[in-house]
N, CA, C and O of each residue as an XYZ file, in Angstrom:
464
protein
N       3.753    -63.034      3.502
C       3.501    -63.951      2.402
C       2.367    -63.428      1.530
O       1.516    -62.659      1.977
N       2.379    -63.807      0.439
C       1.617    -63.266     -0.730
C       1.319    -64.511     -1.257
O       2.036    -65.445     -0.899
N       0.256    -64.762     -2.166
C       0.013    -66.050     -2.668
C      -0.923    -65.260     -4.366
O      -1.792    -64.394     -4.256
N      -0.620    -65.629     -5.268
C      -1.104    -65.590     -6.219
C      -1.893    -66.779     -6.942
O      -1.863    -67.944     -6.546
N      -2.618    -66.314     -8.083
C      -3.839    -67.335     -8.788
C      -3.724    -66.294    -10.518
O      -3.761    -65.078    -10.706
N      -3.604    -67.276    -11.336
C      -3.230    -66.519    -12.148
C      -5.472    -67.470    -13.264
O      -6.077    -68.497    -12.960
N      -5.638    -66.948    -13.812
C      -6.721    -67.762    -14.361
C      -6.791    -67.110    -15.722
O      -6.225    -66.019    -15.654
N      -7.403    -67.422    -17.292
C      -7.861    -66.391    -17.886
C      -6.693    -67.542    -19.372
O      -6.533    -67.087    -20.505
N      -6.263    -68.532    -19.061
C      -5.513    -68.575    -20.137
C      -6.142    -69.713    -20.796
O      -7.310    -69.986    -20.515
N      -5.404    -70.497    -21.753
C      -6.269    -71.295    -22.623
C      -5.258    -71.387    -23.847
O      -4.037    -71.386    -24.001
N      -6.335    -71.461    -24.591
C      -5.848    -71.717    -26.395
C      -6.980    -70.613    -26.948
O      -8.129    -70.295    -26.641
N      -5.989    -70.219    -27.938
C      -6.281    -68.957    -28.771
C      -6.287    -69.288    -30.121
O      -5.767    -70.357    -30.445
N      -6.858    -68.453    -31.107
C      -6.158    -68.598    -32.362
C      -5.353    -67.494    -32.963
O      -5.190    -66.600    -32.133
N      -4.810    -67.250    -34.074
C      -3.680    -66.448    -34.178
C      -4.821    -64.917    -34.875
O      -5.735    -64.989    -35.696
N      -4.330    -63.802    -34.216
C      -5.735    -62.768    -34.114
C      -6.705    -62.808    -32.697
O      -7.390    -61.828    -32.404
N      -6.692    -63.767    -32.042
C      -7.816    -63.712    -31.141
C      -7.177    -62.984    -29.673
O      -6.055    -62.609    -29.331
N      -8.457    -63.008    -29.062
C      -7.640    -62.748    -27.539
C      -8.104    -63.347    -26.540
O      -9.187    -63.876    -26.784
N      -7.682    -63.506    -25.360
C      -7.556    -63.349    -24.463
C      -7.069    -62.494    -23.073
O      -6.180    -61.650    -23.183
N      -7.655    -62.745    -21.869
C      -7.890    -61.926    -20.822
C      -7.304    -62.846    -19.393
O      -8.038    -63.515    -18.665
N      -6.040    -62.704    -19.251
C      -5.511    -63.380    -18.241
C      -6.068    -61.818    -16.525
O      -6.111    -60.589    -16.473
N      -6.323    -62.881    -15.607
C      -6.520    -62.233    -14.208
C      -5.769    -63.017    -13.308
O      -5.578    -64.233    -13.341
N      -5.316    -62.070    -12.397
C      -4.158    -62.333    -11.465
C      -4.858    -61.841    -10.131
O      -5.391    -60.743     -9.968
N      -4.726    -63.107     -8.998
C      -5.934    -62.499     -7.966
C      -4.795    -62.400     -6.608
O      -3.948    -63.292     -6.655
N      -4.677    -61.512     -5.504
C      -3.502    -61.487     -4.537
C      -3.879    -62.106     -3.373
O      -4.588    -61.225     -2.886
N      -3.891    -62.861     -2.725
C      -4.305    -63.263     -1.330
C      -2.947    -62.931     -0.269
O      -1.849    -62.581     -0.700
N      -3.282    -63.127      1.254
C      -2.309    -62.947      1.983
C      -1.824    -61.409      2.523
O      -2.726    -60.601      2.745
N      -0.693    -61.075      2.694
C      -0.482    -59.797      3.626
C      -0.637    -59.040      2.042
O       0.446    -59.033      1.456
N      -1.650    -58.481      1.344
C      -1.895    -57.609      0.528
C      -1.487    -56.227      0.602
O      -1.247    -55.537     -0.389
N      -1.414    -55.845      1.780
C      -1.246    -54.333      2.209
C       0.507    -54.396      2.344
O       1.112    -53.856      3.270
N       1.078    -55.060      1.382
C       2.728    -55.013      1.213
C       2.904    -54.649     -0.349
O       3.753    -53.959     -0.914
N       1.575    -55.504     -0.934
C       2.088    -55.086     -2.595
C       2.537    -53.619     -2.997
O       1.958    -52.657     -2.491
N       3.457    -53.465     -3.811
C       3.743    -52.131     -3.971
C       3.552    -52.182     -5.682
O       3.255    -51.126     -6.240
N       3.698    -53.201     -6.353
C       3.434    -53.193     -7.727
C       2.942    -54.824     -8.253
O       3.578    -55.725     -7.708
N       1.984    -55.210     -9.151
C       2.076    -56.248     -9.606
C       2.626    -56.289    -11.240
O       3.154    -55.290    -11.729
N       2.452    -57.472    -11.969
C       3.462    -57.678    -13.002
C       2.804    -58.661    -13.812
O       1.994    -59.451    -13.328
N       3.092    -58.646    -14.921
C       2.947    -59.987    -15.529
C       4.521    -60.617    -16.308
O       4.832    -60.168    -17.411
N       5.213    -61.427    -15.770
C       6.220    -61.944    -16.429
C       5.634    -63.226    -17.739
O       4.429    -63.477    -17.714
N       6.383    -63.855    -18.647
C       6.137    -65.100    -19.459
C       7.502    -65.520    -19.575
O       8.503    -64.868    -19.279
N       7.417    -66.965    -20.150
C       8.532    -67.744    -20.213
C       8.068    -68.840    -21.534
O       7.644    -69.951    -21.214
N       8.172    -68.468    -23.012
C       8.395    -69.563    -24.156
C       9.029    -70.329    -24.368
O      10.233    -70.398    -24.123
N       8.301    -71.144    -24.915
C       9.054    -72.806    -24.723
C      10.890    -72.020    -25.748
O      11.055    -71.177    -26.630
N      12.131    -73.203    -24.685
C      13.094    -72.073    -25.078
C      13.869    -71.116    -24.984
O      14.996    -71.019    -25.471
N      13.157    -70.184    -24.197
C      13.302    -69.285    -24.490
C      13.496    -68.569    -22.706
O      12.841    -68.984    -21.750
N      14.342    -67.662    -22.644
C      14.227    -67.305    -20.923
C      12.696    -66.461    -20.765
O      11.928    -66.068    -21.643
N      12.585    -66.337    -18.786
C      11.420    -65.563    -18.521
C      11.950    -64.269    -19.250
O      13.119    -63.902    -19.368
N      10.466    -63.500    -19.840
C      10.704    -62.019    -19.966
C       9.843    -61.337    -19.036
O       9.031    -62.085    -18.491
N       9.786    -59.930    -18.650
C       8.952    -59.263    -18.533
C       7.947    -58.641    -19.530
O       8.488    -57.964    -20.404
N       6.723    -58.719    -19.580
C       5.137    -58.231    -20.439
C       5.060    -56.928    -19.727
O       5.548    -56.166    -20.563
N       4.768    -56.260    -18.768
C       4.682    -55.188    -17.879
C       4.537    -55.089    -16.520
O       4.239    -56.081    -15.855
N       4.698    -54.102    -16.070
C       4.152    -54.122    -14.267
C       3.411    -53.123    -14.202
O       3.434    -52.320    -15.135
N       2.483    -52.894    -12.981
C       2.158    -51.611    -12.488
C       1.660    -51.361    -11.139
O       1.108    -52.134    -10.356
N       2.029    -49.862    -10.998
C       2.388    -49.551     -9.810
C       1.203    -49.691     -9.000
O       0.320    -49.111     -9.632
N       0.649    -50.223     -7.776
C      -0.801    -50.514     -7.245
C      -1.244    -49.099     -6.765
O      -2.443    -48.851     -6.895
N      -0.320    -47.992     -6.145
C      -1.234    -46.934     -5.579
C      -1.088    -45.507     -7.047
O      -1.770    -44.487     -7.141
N      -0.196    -45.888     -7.786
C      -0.283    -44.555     -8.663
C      -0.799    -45.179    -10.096
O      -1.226    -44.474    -11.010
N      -0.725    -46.171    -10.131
C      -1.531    -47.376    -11.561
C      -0.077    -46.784    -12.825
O      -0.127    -47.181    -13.989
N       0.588    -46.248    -12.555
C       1.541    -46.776    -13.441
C       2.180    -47.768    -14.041
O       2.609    -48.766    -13.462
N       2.295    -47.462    -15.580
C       2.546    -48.577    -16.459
C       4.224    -48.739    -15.941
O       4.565    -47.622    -15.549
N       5.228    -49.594    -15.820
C       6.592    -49.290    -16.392
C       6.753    -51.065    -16.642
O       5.972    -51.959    -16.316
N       8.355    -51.158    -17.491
C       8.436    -51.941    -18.241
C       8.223    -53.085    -19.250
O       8.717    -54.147    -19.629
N       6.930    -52.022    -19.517
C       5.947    -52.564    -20.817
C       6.886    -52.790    -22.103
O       7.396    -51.946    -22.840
N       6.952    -54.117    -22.138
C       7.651    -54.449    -23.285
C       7.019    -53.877    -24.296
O       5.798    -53.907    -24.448
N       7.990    -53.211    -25.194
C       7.944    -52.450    -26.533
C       6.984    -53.333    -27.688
O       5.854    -53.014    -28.058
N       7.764    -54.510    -28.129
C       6.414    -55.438    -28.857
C       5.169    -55.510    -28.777
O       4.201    -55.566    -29.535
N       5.451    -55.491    -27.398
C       3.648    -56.005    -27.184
C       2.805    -54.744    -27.017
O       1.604    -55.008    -26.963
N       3.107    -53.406    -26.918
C       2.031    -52.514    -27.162
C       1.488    -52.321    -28.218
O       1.974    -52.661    -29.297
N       0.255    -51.671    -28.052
C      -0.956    -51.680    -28.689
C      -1.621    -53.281    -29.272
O      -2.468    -53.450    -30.150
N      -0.951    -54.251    -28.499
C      -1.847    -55.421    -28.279
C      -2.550    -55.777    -27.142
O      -3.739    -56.024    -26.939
N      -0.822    -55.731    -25.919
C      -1.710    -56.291    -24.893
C      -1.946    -54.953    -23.558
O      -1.342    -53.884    -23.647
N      -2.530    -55.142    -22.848
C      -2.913    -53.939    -22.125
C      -2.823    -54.921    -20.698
O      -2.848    -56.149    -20.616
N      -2.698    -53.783    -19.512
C      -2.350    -54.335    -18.262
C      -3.086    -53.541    -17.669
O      -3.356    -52.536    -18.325
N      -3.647    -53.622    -16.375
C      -4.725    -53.113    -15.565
C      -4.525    -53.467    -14.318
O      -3.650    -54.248    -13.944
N      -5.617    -52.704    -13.374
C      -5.065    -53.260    -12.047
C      -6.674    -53.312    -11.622
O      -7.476    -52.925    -12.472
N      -7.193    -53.794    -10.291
C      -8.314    -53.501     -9.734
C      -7.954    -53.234     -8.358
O      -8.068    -54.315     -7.781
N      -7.593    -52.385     -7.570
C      -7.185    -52.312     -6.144
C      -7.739    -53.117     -5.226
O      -7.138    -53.833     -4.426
N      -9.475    -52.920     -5.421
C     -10.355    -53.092     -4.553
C     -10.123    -54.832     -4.522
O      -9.956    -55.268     -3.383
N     -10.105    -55.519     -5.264
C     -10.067    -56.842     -5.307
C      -8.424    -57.392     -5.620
O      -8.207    -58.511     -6.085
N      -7.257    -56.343     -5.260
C      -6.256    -57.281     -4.906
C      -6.060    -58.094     -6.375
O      -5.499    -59.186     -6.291
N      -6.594    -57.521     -8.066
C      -6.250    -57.991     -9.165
C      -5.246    -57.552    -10.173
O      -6.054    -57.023    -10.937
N      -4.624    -57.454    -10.487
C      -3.900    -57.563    -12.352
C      -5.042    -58.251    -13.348
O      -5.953    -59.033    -13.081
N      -4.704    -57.759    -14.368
C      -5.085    -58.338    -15.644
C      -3.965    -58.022    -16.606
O      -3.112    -57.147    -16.462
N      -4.115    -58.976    -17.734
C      -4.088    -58.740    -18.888
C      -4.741    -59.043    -20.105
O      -5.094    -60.164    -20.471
N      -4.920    -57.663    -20.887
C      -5.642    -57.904    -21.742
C      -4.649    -58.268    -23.134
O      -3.659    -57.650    -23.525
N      -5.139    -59.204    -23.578
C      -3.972    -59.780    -24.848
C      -4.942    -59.649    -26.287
O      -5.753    -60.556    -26.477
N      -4.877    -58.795    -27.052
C      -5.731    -59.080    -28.218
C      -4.679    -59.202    -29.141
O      -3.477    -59.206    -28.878
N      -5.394    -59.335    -30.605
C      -4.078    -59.764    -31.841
C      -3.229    -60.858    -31.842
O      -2.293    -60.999    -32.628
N      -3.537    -61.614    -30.993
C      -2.207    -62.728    -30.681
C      -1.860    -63.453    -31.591
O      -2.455    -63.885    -32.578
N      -0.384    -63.625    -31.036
C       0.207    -64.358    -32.379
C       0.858    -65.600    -31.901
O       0.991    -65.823    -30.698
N       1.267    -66.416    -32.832
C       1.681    -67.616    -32.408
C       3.523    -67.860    -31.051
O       4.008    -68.644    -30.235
N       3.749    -66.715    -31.633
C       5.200    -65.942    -30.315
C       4.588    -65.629    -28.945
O       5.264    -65.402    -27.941
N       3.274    -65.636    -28.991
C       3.005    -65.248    -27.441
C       2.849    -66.603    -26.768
O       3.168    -66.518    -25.582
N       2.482    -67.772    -27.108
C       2.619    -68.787    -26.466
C       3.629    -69.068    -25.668
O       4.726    -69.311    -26.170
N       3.423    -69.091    -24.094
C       4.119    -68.874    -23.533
C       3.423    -69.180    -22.182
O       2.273    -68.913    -21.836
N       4.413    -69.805    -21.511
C       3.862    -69.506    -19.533
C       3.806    -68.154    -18.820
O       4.842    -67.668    -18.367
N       2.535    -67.482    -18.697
C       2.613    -66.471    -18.416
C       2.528    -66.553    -16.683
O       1.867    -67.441    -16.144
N       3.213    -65.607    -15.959
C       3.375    -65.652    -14.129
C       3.378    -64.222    -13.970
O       4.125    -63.318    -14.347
N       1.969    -64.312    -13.078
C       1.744    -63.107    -12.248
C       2.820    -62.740    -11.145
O       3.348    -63.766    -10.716
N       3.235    -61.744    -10.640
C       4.103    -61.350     -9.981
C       3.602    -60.128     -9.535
O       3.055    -59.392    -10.356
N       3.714    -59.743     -8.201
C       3.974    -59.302     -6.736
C       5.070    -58.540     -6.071
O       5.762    -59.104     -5.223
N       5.234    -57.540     -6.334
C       6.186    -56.958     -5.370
C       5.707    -56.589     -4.204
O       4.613    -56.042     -4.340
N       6.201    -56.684     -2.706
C       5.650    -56.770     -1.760
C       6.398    -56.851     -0.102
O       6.172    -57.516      0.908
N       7.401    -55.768     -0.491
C       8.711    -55.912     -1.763
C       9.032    -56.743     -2.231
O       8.796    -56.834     -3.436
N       9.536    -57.502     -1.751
C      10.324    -58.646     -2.309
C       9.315    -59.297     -3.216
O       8.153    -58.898     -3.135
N       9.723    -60.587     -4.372
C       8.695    -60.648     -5.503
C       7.985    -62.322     -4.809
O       8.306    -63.227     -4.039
N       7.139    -62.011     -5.485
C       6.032    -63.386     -5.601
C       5.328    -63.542     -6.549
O       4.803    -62.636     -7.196
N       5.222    -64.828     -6.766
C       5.032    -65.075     -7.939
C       3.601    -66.408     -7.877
O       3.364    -67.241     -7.002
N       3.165    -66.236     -8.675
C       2.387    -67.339     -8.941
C       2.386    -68.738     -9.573
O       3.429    -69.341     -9.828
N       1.390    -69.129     -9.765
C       2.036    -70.588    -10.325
C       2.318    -70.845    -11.777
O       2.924    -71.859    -12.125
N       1.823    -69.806    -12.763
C       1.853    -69.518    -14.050
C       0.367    -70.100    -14.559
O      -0.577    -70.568    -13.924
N       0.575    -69.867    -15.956
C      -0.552    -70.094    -16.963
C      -0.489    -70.142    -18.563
O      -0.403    -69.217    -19.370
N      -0.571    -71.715    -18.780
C      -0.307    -71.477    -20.085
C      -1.180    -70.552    -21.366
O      -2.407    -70.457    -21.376
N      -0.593    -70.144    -22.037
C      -1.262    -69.899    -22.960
C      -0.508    -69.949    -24.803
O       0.464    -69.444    -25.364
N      -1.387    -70.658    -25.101
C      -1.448    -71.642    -26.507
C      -1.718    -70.568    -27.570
O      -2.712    -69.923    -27.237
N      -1.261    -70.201    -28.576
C      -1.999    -69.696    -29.720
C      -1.604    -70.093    -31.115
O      -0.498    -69.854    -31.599
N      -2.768    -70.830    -31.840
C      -2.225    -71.615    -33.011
C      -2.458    -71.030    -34.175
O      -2.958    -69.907    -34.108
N      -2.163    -71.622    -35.591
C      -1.747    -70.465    -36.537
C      -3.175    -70.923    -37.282
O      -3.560    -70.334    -38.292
């Protein structure tokens, strides 16, 4: 079992940013990649990016969102981030940390608001 905590979200304004953190508790030494998925009002979950925990590879970094938002890892503390700058009123959205470990886990989500 894996248990996630997603924190870092809020209300934005359109240009601003925010810094979502994703913290891992539980059998940690299974993660093989974490993630950030979102879900807009509407609209199905997408994937934002993942990356790999022992080689820090980026993969399926949605195309849009580069050179806004940036994804990170911290090993030592079992974290993800994301860094979201430029935001626009389309990113509002439930954002959910995710866990491969293998199999996925997910967190409880986090809204985040950005008004025009």
């Amino acid at each position: 079992q894996v248990q996630l905590v997603e924190s870092g979200g809020g209300l934005a304004q359109s240009g601003g940013s925010l810094r979502l953190s994703c913290v891992a508790s539980g059998n940690t030494a299974r993660i093989v990649a974490m993630g950030w998925y979102r879900q807009a009002p509407g609209k199905e979950r997408e994937v934002v990016a993942q990356i790999f925990k022992a080689s820090g590879q980026i993969t399926n970094f949605r195309n849009s969102l580069k050179g806004r938002f940036t994804i990170s890892r911290d090993n030592d503390n079992n974290m993800v981030f994301l860094q979201m700058d430029d935001l626009r009123p389309e990113d509002t959205a439930v954002y959910y940390c995710q866990a491969l470990a293998p199999s996925a886990y997910w967190g409880q989500g986090i809204q985040v608001t950005v008004s025009s």
